[in-house]
VEXDREN-2710 file (C-alpha; in Angstrom, 1 decimal):
% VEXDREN-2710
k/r/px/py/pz
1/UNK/0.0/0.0/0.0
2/UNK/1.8/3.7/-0.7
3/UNK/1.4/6.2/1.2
4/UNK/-1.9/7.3/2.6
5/UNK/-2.5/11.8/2.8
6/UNK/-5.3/13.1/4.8
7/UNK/-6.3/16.1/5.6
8/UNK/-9.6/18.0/7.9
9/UNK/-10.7/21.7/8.6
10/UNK/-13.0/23.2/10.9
11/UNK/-15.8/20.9/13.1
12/UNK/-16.7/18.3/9.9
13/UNK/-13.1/18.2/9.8
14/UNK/-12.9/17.6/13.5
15/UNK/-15.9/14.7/13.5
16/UNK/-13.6/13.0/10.4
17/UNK/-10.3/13.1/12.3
18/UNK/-12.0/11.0/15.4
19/UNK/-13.1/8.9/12.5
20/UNK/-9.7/8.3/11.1
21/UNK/-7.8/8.4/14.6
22/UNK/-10.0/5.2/15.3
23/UNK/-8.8/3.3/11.8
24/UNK/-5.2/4.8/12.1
25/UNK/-4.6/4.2/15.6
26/UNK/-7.3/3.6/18.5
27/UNK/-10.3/4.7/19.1
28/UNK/-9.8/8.2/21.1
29/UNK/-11.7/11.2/21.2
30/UNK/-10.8/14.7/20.1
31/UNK/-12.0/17.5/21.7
32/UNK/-10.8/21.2/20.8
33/UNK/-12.4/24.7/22.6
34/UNK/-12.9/26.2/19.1
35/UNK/-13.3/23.6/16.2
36/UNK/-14.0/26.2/13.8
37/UNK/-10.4/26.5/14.1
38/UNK/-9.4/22.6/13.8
39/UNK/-6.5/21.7/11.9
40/UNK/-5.1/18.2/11.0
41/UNK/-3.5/16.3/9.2
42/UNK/-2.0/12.3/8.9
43/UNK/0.2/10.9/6.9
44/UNK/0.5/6.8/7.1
45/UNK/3.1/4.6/5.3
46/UNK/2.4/0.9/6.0
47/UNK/6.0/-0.8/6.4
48/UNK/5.4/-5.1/6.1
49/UNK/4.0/-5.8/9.7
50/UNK/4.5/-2.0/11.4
51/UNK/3.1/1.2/10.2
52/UNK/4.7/4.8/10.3
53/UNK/2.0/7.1/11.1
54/UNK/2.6/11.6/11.2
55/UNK/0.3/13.6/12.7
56/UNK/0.0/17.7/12.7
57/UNK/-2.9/19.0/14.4
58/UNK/-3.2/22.2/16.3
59/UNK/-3.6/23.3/19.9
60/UNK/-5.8/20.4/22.0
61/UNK/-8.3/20.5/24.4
62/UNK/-7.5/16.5/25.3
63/UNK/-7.6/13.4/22.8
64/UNK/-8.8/10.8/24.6
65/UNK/-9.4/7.2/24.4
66/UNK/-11.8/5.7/27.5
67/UNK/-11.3/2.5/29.6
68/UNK/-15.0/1.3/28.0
69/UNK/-14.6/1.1/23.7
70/UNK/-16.4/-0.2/20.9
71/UNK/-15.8/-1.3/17.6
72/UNK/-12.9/-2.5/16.3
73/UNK/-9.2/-0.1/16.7
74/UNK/-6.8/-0.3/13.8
75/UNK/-4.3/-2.4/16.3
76/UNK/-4.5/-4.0/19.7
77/UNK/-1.0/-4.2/19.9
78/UNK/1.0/-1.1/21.1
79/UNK/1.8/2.4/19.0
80/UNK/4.9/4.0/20.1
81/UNK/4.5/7.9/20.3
82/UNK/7.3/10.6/19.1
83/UNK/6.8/14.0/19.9
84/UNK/8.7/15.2/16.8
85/UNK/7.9/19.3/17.0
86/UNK/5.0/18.9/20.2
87/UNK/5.2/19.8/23.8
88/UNK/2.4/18.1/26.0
89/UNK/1.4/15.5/28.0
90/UNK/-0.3/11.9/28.4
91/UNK/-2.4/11.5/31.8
92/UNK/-2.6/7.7/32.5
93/UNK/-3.7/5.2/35.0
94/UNK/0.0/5.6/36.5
95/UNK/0.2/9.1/36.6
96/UNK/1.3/11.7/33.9
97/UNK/3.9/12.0/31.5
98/UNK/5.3/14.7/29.1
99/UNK/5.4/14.8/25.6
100/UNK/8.3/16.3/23.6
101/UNK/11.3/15.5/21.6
102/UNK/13.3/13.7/24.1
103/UNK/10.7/11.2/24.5
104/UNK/9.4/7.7/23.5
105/UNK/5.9/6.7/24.9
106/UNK/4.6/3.1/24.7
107/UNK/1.6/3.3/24.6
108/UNK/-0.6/-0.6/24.6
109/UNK/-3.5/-0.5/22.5
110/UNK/-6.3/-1.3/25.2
111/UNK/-4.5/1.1/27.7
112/UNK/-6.9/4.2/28.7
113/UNK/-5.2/7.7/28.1
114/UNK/-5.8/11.2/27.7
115/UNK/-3.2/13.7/25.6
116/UNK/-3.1/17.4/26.0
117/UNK/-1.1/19.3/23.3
118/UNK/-1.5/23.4/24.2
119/UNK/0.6/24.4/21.2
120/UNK/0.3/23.0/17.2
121/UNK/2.4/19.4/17.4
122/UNK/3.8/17.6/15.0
123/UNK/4.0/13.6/16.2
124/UNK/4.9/10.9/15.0
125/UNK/3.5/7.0/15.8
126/UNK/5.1/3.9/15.1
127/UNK/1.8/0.9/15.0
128/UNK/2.9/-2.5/16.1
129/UNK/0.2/-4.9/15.5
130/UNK/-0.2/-7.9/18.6
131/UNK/1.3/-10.3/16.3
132/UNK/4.8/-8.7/15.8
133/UNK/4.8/-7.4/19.5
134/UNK/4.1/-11.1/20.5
135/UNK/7.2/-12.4/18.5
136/UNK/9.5/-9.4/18.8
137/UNK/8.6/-7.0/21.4
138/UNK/6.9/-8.9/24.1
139/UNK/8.2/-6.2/26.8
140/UNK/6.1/-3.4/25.4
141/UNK/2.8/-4.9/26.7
142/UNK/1.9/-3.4/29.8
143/UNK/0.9/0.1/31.0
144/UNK/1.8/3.2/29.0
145/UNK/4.6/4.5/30.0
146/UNK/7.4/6.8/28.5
147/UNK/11.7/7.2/28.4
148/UNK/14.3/9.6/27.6
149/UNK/15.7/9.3/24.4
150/UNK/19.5/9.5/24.5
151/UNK/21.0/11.3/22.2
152/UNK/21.4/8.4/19.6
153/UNK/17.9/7.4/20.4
154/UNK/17.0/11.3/19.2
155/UNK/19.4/11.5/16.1
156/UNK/17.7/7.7/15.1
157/UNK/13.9/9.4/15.6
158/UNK/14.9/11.6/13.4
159/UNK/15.1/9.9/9.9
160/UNK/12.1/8.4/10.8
161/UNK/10.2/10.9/8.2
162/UNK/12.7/10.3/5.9
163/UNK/12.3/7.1/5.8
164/UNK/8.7/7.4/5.8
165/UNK/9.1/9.4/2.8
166/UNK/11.5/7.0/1.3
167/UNK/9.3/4.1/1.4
168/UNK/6.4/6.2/-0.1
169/UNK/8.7/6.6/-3.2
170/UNK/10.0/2.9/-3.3
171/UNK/9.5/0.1/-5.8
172/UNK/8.8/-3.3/-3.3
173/UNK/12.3/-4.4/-3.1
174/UNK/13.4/-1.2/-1.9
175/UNK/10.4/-1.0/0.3
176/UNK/11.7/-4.2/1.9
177/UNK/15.2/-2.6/2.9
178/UNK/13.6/0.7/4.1
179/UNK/10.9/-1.8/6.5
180/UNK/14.3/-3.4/7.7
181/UNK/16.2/0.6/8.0
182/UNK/13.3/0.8/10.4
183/UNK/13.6/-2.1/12.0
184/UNK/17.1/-1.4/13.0
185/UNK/16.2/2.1/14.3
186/UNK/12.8/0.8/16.3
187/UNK/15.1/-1.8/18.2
188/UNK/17.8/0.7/18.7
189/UNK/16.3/3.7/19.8
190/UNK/13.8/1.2/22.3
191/UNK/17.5/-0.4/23.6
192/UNK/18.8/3.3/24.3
193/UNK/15.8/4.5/26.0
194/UNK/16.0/1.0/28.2
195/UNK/12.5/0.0/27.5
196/UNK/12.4/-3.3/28.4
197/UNK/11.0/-4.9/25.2
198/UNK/12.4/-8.8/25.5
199/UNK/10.6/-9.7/28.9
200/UNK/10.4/-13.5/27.8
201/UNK/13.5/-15.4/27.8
202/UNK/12.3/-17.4/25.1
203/UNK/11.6/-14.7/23.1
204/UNK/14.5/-13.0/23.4
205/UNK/16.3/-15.7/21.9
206/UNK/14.3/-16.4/19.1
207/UNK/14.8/-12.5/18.7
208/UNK/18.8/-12.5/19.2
209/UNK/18.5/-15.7/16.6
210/UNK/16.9/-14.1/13.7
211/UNK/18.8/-10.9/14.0
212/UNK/22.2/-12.8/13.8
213/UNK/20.6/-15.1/10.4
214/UNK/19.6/-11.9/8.8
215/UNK/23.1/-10.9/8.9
216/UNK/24.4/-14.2/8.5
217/UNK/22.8/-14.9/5.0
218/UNK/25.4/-15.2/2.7
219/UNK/27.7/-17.0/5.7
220/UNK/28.8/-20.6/4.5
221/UNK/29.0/-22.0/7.9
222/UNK/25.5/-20.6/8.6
223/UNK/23.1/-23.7/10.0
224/UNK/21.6/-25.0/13.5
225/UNK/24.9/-26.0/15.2
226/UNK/26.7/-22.7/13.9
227/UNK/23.5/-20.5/15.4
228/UNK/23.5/-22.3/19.0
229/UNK/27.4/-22.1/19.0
230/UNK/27.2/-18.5/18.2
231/UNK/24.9/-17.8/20.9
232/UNK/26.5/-19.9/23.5
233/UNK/23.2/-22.0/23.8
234/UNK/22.0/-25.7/23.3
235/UNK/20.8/-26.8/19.8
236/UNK/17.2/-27.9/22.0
237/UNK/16.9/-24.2/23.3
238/UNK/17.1/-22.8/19.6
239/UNK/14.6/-25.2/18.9
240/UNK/12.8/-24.4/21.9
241/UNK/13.1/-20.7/21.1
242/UNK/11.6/-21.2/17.4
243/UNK/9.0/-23.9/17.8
244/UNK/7.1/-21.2/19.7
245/UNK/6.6/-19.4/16.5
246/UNK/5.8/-22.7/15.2
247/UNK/8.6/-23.5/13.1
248/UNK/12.4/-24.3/13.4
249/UNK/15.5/-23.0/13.1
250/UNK/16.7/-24.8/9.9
251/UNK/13.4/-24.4/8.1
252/UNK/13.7/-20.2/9.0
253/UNK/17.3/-20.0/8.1
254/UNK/16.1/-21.6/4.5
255/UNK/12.9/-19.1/4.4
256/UNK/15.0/-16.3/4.5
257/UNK/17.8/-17.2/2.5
258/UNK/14.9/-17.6/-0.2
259/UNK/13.4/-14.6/0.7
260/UNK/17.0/-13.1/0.0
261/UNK/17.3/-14.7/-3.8
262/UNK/13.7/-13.2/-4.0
263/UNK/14.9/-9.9/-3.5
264/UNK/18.0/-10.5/-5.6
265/UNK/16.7/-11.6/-8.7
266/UNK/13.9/-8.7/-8.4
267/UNK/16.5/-6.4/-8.4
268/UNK/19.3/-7.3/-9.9
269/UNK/20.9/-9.4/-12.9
270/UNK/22.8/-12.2/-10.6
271/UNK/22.4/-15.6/-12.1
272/UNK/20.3/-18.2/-10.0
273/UNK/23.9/-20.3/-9.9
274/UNK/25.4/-17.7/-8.2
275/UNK/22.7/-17.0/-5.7
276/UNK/22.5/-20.6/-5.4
277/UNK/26.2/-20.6/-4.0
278/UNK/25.6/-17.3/-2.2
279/UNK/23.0/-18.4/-0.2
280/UNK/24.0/-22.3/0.5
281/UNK/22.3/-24.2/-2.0
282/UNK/23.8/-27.6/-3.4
283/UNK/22.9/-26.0/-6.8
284/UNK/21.0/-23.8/-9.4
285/UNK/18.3/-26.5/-9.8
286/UNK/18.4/-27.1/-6.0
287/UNK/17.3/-23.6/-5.5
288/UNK/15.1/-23.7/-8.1
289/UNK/13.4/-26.6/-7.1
290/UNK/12.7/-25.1/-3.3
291/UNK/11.7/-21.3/-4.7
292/UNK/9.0/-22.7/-7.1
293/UNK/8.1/-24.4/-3.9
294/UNK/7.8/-21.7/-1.7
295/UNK/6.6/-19.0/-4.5
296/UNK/4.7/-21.1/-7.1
297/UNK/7.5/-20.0/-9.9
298/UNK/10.8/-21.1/-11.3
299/UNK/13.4/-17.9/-10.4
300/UNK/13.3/-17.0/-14.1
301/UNK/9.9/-16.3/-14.3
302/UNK/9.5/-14.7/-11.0
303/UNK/12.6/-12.6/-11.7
304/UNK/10.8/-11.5/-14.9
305/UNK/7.2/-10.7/-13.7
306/UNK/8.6/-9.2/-10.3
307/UNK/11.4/-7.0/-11.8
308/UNK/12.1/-3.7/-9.6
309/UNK/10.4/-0.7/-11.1
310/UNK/7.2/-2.4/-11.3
311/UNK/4.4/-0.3/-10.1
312/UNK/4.3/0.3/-6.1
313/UNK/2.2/-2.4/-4.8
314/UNK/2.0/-5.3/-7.2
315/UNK/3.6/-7.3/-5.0
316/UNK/1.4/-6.1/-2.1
317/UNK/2.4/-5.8/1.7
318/UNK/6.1/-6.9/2.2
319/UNK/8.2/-6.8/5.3
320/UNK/10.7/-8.1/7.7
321/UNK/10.6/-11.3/8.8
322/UNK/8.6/-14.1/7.7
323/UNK/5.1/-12.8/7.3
324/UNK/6.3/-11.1/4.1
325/UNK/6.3/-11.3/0.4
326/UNK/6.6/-14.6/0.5
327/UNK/3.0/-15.2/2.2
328/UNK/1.0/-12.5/0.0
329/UNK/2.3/-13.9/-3.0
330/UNK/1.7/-17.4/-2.4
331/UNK/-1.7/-16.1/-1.6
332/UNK/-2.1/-14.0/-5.0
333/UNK/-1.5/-16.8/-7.2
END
């Protein structure tokens, strides 16, 4: 999906920006002592699994979301909240917190809250949906809560936008290294600020686990005893780790080693023997043999109806990790 513009004026605009908040975000109410004089506007870029939402809206009376709701938010996982240009403050059932540019606030998506801005703010949200805060960021459930960014954690926040602009402008395979540019900054900047976000050993492990694969691709040695030596743990705790998620370790180190010679051969002219050897397959035909598998094509075909520069979207959603490409496609065809 590109990237998604709206804009509201005045108290229609007002009524359709509590409408959208609900979509984008969770449900919260808007309230503003003039709305004649309401100003808004959001900006979303869906990234794979996680979605970079801006917001500019003027001076607020409160936005709140109440303990009771009804209907259906557009997560119940947890939105992370950047005040990028805003000064204000989120009252919750722990007390009160400012807003501003030095600060990250977790904010879970059944957590009741109410946000004061008394000057125009700019803001930006990251959206983790329950499924990737189960597997990656089990830590962030909880109350809200906020941390001081570090000075990293600020200079990080701050090519958020242009990433989010980036990814607007992307073909797919591009799209997929900007969702993992994000990644990278999202674990960073949480790490800085110490928010706890790997409360479960298990999940920590898995996390460590696929962090050191996705760097590991092209590795030779790369496989289940390498991984466990790697991370000074037992081959059954990897397997422990992974088989959570419902799969193992061998079977994801193969997924995305696919999911790499997917990218390749949509964006480059690398012959399939050479990714073959690249990526740690016996052969050419070995490769071949599990991609048509997993995609329902032989590489040449795919590599010829998936060719970067297509336009945005025909591969629809794509991110990190293995709820990606790989899934939608399979799906599509």
């Amino acid at each position: 999906m590109p990237l998604r513009r709206q804009g509201f004026d005045g108290p229609a605009g007002l009524r359709e920006f509590n409408s959208a908040l609900r979509h984008t975000l969770v449900q919260q109410t808007v309230t503003i002592r003039d709305p004649n004089r309401f100003r808004a506007r959001i900006t979303e870029v869906p990234l794979g699994r996680l979605r970079l939402i801006s917001a500019t809206v003027g001076a607020l009376h409160s936005s709140r979301r109440p303990h009771d709701t009804t209907g259906r938010d557009a997560t119940d996982g947890v939105f992370l909240l950047l005040g990028q240009r805003a000064t204000g403050s989120i009252t919750h059932r722990r007390g009160t917190d400012p807003i501003g540019p030095d600060r990250l606030v977790v904010v879970p998506g059944s957590e009741a809250f109410d946000v004061d801005y008394p000057a125009p703010a700019h803001v930006l949200f990251v959206a983790l949906p329950r499924a990737l805060v189960t597997a990656r960021f089990p830590g962030l459930d909880g109350p809200v809560r906020s941390a001081i960014l570090d000075p990293v954690g600020r200079a990080l926040c701050r090519q958020l936008p242009h990433l989010m602009s980036a990814a607007a402008a992307a073909g797919t395979g591009q799209r997929l290294e900007v969702a993992s540019m994000v990644d990278t900054v999202l674990t960073a900047t949480l790490h800085g600020a110490s928010v706890d976000v790997e409360s479960d050993p298990v999940a920590a492990l898995r996390v460590a686990a696929e962090r050191l694969i996705e760097h590991s691709l092209a590795e030779p040695a790369l496989s289940v005893p390498w991984l466990a030596h790697r991370l000074a743990v037992s081959r059954r705790q990897l397997h422990r780790a992974f088989a959570a998620g419902g799969t193992t370790p061998f079977r994801w180190i193969r997924q995305r080693r696919l999911h790499a010679c997917a990218l390749a051969l949509a964006g480059s002219d690398v012959p399939v023997a050479q990714l073959a050897h690249r990526y740690g397959f016996a052969s050419a035909s070995h490769l071949g043999a599990l991609f048509r598998d997993r995609y329902g094509a032989p590489p040449a075909r795919w590599r010829s109806e998936h060719r970067t520069g297509r336009p945005a979207g025909h591969l629809g959603p794509a991110g990190h990790g293995g709820q990606d490409l790989d899934s939608d496609l399979a799906r599509r065809r």
